[in-house]
C-alpha positions as CSV (number, residue, x, y, z in Angstrom):
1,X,-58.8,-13.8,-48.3
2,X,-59.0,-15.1,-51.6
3,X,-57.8,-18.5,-51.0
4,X,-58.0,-20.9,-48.1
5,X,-55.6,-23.9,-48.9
6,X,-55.5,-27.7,-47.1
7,X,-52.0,-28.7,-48.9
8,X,-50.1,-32.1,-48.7
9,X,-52.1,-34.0,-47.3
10,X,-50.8,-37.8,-47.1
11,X,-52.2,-41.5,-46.3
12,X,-55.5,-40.5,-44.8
13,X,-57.6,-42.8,-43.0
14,X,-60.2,-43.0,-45.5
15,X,-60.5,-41.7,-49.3
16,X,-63.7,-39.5,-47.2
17,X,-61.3,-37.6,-45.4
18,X,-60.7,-35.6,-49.1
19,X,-64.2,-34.6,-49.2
20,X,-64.5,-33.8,-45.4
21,X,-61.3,-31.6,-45.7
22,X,-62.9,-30.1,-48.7
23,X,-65.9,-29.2,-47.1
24,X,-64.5,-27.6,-44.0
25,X,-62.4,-25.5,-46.2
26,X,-65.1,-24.5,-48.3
27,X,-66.2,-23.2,-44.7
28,X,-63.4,-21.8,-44.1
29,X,-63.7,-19.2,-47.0
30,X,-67.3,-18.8,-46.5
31,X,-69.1,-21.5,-48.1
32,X,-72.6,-22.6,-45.9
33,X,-73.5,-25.8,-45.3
34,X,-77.0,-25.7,-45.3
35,X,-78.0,-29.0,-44.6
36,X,-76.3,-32.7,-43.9
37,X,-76.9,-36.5,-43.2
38,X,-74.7,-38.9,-41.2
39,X,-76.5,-41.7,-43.1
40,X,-77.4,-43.1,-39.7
41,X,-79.9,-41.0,-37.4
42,X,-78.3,-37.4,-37.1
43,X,-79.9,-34.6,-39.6
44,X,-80.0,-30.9,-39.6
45,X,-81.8,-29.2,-42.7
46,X,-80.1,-26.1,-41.5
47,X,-76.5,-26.7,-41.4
48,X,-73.6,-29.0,-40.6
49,X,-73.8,-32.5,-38.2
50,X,-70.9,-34.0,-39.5
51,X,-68.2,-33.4,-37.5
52,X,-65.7,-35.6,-38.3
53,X,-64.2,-38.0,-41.8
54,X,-64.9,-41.4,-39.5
55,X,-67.4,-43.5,-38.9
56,X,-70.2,-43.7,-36.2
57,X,-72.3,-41.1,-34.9
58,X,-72.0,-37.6,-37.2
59,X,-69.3,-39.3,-39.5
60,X,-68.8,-39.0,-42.8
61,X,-67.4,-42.4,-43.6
62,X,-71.1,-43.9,-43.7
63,X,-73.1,-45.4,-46.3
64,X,-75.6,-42.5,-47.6
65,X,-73.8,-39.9,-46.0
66,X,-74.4,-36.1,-47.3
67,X,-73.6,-32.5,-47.2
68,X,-74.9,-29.4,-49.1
69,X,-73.1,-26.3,-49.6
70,X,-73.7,-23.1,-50.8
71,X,-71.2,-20.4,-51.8
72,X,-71.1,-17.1,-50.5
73,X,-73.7,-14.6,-51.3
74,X,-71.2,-11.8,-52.5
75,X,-69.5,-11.7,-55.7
76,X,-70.7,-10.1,-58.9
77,X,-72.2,-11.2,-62.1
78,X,-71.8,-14.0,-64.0
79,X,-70.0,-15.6,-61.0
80,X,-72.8,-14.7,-58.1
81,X,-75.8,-16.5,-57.7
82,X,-77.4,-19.3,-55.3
83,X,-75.0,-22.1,-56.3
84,X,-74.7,-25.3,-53.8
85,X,-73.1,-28.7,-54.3
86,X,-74.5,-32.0,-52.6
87,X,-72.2,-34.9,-52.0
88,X,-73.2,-38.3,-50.6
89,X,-71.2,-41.1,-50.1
90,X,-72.2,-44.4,-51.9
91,X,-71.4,-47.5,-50.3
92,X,-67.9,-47.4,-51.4
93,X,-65.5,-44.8,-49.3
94,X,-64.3,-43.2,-52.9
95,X,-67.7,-43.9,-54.5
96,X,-69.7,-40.7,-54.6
97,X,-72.9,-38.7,-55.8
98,X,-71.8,-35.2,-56.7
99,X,-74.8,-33.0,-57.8
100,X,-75.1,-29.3,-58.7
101,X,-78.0,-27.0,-58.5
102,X,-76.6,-24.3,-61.3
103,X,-76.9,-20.4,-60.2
104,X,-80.5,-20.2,-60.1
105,X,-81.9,-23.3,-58.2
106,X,-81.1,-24.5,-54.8
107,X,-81.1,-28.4,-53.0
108,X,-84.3,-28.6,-51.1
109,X,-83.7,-29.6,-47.8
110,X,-86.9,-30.5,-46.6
111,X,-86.7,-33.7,-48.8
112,X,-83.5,-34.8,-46.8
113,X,-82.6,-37.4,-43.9
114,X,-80.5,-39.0,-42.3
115,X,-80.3,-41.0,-45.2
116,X,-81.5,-39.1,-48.4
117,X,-79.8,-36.3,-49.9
118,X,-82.4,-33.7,-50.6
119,X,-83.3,-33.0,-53.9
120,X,-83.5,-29.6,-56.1
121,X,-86.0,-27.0,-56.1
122,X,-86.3,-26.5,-59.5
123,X,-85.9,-29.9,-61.8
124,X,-84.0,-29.8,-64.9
125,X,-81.7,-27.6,-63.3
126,X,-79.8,-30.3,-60.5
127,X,-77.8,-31.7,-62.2
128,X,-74.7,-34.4,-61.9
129,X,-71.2,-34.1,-62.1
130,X,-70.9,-37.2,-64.2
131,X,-73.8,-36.7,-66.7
132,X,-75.3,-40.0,-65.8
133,X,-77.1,-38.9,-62.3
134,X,-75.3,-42.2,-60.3
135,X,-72.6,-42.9,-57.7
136,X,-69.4,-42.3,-59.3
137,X,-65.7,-43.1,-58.4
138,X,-63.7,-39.6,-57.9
139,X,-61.2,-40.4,-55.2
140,X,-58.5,-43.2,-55.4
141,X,-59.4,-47.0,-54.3
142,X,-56.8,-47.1,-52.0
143,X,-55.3,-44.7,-49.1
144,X,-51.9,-44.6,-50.2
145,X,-51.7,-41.1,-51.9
146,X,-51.1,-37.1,-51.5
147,X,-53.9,-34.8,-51.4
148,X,-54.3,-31.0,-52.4
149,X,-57.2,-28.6,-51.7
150,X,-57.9,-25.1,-53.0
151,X,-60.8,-22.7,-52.4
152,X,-61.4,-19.3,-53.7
153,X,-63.8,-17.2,-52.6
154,X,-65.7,-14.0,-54.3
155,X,-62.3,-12.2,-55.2
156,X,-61.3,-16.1,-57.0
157,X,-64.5,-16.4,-58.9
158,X,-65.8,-19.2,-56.6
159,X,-63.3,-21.5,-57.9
160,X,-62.1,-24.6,-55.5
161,X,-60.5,-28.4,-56.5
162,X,-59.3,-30.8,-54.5
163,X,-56.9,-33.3,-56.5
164,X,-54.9,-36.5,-55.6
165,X,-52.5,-38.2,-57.0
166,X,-50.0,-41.2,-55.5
167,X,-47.4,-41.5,-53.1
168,X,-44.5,-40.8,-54.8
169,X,-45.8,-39.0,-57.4
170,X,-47.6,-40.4,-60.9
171,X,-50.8,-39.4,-62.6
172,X,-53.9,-38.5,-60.8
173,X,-56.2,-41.1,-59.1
174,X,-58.9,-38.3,-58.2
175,X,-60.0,-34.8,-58.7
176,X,-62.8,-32.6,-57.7
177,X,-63.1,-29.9,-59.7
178,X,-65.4,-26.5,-60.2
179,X,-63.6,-24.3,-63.0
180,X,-64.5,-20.9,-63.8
181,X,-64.4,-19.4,-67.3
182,X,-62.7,-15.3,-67.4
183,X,-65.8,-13.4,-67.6
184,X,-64.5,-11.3,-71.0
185,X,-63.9,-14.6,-72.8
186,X,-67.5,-16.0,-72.1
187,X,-69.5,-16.7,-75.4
188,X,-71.8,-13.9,-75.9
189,X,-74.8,-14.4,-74.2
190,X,-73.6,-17.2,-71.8
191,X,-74.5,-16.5,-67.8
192,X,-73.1,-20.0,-66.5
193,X,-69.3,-19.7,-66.5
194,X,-68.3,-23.0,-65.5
195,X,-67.3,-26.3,-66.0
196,X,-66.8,-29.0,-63.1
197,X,-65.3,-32.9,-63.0
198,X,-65.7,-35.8,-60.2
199,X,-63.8,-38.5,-61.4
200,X,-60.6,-40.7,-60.3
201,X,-58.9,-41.2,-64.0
202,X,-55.6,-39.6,-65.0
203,X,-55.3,-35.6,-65.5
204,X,-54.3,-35.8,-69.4
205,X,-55.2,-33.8,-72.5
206,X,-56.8,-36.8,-73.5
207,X,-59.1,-37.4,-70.7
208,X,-59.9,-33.5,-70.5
209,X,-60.6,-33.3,-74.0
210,X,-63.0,-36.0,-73.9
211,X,-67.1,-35.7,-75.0
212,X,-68.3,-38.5,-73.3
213,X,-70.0,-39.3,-69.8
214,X,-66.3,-38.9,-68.4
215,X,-65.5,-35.6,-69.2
216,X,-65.9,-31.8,-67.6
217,X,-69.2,-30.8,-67.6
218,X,-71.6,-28.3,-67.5
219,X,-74.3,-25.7,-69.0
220,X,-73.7,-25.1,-72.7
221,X,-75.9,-22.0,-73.6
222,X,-78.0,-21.8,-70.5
223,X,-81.0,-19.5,-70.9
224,X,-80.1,-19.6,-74.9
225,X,-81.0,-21.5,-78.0
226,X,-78.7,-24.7,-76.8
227,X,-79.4,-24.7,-73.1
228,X,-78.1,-27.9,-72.4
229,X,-76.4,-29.6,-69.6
230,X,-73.5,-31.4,-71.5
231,X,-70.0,-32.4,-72.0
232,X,-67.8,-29.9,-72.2
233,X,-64.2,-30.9,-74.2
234,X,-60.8,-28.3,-73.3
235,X,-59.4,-28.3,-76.7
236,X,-55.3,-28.8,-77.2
237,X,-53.5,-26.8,-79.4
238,X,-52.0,-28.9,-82.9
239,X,-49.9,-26.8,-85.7
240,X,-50.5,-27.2,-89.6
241,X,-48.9,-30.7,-89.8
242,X,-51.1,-32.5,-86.5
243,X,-48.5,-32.4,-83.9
244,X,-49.5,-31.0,-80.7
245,X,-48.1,-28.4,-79.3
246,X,-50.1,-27.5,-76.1
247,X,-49.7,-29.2,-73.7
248,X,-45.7,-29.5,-73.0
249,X,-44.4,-28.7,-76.2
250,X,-44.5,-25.0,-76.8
251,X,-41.1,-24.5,-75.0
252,X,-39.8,-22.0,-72.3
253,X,-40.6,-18.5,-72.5
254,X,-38.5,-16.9,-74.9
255,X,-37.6,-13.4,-72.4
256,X,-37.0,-15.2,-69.2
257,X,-36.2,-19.0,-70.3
258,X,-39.1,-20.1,-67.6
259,X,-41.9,-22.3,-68.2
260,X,-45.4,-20.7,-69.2
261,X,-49.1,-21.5,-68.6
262,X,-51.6,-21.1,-71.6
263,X,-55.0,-20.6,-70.3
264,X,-57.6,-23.1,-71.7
265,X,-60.2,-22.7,-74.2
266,X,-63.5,-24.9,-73.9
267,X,-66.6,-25.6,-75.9
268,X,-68.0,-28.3,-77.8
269,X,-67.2,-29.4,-81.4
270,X,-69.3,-28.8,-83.9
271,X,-70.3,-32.3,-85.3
272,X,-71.8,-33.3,-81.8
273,X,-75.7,-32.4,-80.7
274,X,-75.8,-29.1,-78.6
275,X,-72.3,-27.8,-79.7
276,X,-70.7,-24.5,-79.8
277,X,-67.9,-22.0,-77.9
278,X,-68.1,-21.8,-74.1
279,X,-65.1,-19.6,-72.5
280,X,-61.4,-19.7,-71.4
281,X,-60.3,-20.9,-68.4
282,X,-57.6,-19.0,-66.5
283,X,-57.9,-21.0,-62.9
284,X,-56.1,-24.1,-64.9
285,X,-54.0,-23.9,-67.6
286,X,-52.1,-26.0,-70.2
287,X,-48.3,-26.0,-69.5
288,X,-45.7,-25.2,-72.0
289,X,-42.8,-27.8,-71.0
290,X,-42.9,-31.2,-70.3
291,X,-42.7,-31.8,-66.6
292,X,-43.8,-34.5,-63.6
293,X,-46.7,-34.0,-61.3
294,X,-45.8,-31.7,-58.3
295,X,-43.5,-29.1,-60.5
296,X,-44.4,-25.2,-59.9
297,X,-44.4,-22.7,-61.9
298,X,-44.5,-18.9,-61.7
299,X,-42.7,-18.4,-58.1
300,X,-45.1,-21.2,-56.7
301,X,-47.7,-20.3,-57.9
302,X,-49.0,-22.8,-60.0
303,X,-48.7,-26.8,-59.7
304,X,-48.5,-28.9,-62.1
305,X,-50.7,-33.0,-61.9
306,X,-50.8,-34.4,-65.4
307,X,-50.9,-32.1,-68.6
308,X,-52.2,-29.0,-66.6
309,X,-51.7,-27.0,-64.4
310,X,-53.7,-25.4,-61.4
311,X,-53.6,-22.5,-59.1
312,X,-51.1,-22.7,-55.9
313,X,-50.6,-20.6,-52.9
314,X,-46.9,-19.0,-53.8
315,X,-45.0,-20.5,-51.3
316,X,-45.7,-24.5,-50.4
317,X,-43.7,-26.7,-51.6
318,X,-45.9,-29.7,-53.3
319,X,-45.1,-33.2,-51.6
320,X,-44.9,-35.9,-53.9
């Protein structure tokens, strides 16, 4: 299977209808959902009671509602393992808490309801998606804009976004994001090889490149000498005089005049706490020409939102 896809999506009813449609994708291509709240009276600490992206009765679109899912139990090393995500709505529809219990921990569901999300088995290992532990905004503040989903499974390394960006085009207003590294560019040693985001700001090498509460995130060293839960920058490319060159301004491929993707190298620099190499990224890439959000590249198989560019499915033409 490899991918299951939920493309151009337009001017849902509610920003929650991103995270519903990501989460019956995610089934889709395997994924469990292994527990759930309606954030009204309906719980299951075995599985999935929300049934649809409204409000009411087993909806989504309530204050304090929550999923957890798990991926698949296939795969091999460093990308198998117990991993699960829990998402609960806030009180805002595109306010969230996005939480991730790393490969070797799970959510505990007997400490969930209707209400409460459950929390992790082992502590010190769930951890949020924006560093801070809180509600965050990750999805757009109004409904007026195009959404993309993509989920791998085993044979994709686990890898899934979902990403949204206005009507019309324009830089991102929210994206969902859980990025593998390619296993042979891991720093030696490393058995967590990825990085995540949950935020609603613009897709630029400036944002991505960021070490603050904003940025991509993840385990730095886990089961090593840094083993920390950090920041984690993707670092542009500059030449000998400071201009940048990666993203948009290496040029066309000089065989076939098309444009390239250059995968991504992360890590965190050495003047900050807890620093060092973490891996290359091949799921999203820097692009090498300038170009709008909703270009493709590589026979439509890549799209481009911002200053990267992410995974397609070869044949969809993006809706802007």
């Amino acid at each position: 299977m490899s991918y299951v896809s939920d493309l151009n999506n337009q001017n849902p009813t509610s920003q929650v209808n991103v995270l519903y449609d990501l989460k019956e994708a995610m089934k889709t291509a395997g994924y469990t959902v292994r527990g759930s709240g309606d954030g009204l009276a309906a719980h299951s600490a075995v599985g999935d009671i929300i049934t649809s992206a409204g409000s009411g009765a087993n909806g989504l679109n309530n204050n304090n509602a929550w999923f957890t899912v798990r991926q698949p139990a296939t795969g091999s090393a460093p990308y198998s393992g117990t991993r699960e995500w829990t998402f609960q709505r806030s009180t805002l529809p595109y306010s969230w808490f996005c939480e991730y219990s790393g490969p070797d921990a799970t959510f505990d569901q007997t400490t969930g309801n209707a209400t409460t999300r459950p929390t992790g088995t082992s502590p010190g290992q769930v951890q949020s998606f924006n560093n801070s532990g809180g509600a965050n905004s990750i999805l757009p503040t109004n409904t007026l804009f195009t959404y993309q989903i993509r989920v791998g499974d085993a044979a994709e390394n686990f890898h899934w976004y979902a990403v949204a960006y206005p009507l019309g085009g324009g830089s991102c207003v929210g994206r969902i994001m859980f990025l593998p590294m390619a296993s042979d560019s891991l720093a030696t040693g490393e058995i967590e090889p990825y990085v995540m985001v949950a935020e609603n700001d613009a897709f630029t090498s400036f944002n991505i490149s960021r070490d603050d509460t904003t940025a991509f995130v993840g385990w730095l060293g886990k089961g090593g000498v840094v083993n920390t839960w950090t920041s984690v920058s993707a670092f542009f490319i500059v030449d000998n005089i400071g201009q940048a060159i990666m993203p948009d301004l290496m040029g066309a491929n000089p065989n076939n005049g098309q444009d390239d993707a250059i995968p991504i190298l992360w890590g965190r620099r050495g003047a900050l706490a807890n620093s060092g190499y973490k891996g290359i990224s091949t799921k999203m890439k820097w692009p090498s020409t300038d170009r709008e959000t909703g270009a493709v590249y590589e026979s439509l198989t890549r799209f481009r939102i911002d200053d990267v560019v992410l995974e397609w499915d070869g044949a969809t033409t993006p809706y802007i």
